[in-house]
C-alpha positions in Angstrom: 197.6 153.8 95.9 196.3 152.4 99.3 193.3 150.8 97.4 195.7 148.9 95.0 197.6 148.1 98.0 194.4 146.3 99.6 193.3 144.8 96.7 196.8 143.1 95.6 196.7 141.9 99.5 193.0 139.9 98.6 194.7 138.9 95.6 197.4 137.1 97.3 194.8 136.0 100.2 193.0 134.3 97.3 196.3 133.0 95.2 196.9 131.5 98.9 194.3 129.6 99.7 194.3 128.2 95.8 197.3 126.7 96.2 196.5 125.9 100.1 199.7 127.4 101.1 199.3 128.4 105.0 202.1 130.1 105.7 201.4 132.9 103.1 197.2 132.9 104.3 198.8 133.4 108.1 201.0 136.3 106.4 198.0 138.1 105.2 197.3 139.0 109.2 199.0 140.9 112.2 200.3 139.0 115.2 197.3 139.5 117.0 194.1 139.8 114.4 191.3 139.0 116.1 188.6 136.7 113.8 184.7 136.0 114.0 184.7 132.7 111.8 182.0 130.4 110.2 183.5 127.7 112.4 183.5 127.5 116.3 184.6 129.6 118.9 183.2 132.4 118.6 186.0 134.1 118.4 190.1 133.3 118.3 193.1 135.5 118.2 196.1 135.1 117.0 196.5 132.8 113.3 198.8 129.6 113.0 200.0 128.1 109.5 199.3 124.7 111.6 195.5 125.7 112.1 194.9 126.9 108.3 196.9 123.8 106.7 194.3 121.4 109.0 191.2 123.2 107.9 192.9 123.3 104.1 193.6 119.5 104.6 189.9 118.8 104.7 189.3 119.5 100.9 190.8 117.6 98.0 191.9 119.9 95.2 192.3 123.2 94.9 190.6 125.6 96.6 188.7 129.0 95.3 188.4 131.6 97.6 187.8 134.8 96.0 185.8 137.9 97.3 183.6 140.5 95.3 181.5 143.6 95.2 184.5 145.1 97.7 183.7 148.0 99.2 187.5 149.7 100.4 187.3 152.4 103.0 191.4 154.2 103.2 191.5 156.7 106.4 195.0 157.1 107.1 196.9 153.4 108.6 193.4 152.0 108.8 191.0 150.6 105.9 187.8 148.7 106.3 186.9 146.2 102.9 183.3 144.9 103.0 182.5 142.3 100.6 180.7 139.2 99.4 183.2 135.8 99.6 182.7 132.7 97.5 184.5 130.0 98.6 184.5 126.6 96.2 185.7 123.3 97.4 185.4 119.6 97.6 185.6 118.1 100.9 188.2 114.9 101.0 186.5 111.9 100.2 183.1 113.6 98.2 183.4 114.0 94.5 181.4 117.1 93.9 182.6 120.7 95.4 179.9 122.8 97.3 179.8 126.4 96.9 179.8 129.0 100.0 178.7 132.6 99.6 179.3 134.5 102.9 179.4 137.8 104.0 183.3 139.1 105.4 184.4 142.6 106.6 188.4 143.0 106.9 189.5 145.5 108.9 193.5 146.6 108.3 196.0 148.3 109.7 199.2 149.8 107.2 202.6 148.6 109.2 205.9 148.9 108.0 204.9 145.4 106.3 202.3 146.8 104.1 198.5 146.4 104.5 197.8 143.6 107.0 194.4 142.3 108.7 193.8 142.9 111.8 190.2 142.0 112.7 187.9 139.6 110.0 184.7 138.8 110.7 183.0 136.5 108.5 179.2 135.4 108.7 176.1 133.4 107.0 172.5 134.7 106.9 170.3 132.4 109.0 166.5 132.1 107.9 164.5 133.7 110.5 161.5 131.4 110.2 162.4 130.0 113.6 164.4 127.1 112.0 167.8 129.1 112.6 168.8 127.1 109.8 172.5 129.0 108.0 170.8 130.1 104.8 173.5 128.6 102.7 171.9 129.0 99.3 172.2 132.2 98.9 173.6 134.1 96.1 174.0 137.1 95.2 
């Protein structure tokens, strides 16, 4: 049951960001989730509706976010979900999308609200060639 749980939760995370609707993105997450993002810092806490609708206001058109290959570990309140994440968009003002695979690990916590994220961490391979370039042509 917890699995189904977790998985309807990724499926609303992704129905979300499709129809670039912050306010049910932020409701995905606890109060105080703590994120390692592909953009800077480093790390925030906390998520705003205001902060997700800016960064979703930089692509025309939808946007697909999906994940795949989860892996979903249930030990009691908490669950781990490792997966691939694909994220397709077209930046305002280009007319082709780009396509994003990243790595993403959700950690959750069950609260009397369901399944909510607490910690996300979400990272790019970088070639190790010296460059430090984001290897952002991988897939899987």
């Amino acid at each position: 049951m917890s699995e189904n749980e977790i998985r309807d939760l990724l499926a609303e995370r992704t129905a979300a960001m499709h129809e670039k609707d912050p306010q049910r993105v932020v409701a995905s997450y606890t109060e105080k989730v703590v994120k390692f993002d592909l953009a800077p810092p480093l790390r925030s806490t906390g998520a705003s509706a205001e902060s997700v609708a800016q960064w979703l206001s930089t692509f025309d058109g939808p946007v697909s976010y999906t994940y795949h290959d989860e892996e979903i570990t249930v030990s009691g309140e908490l669950a781990v979900v490792a997966a691939l994440a694909k994220l397709t968009a077209t930046p305002r003002g280009l007319s082709e999308p780009f396509t994003l695979w990243f790595r993403t690990t959700l950690a959750l916590r069950h609260t009397e609200n369901g399944w909510l994220v607490e910690h996300e961490h979400n990272s790019t391979p970088f070639h190790m060639d010296g460059s430090f370039r984001a290897a952002v042509d991988l897939q899987p």
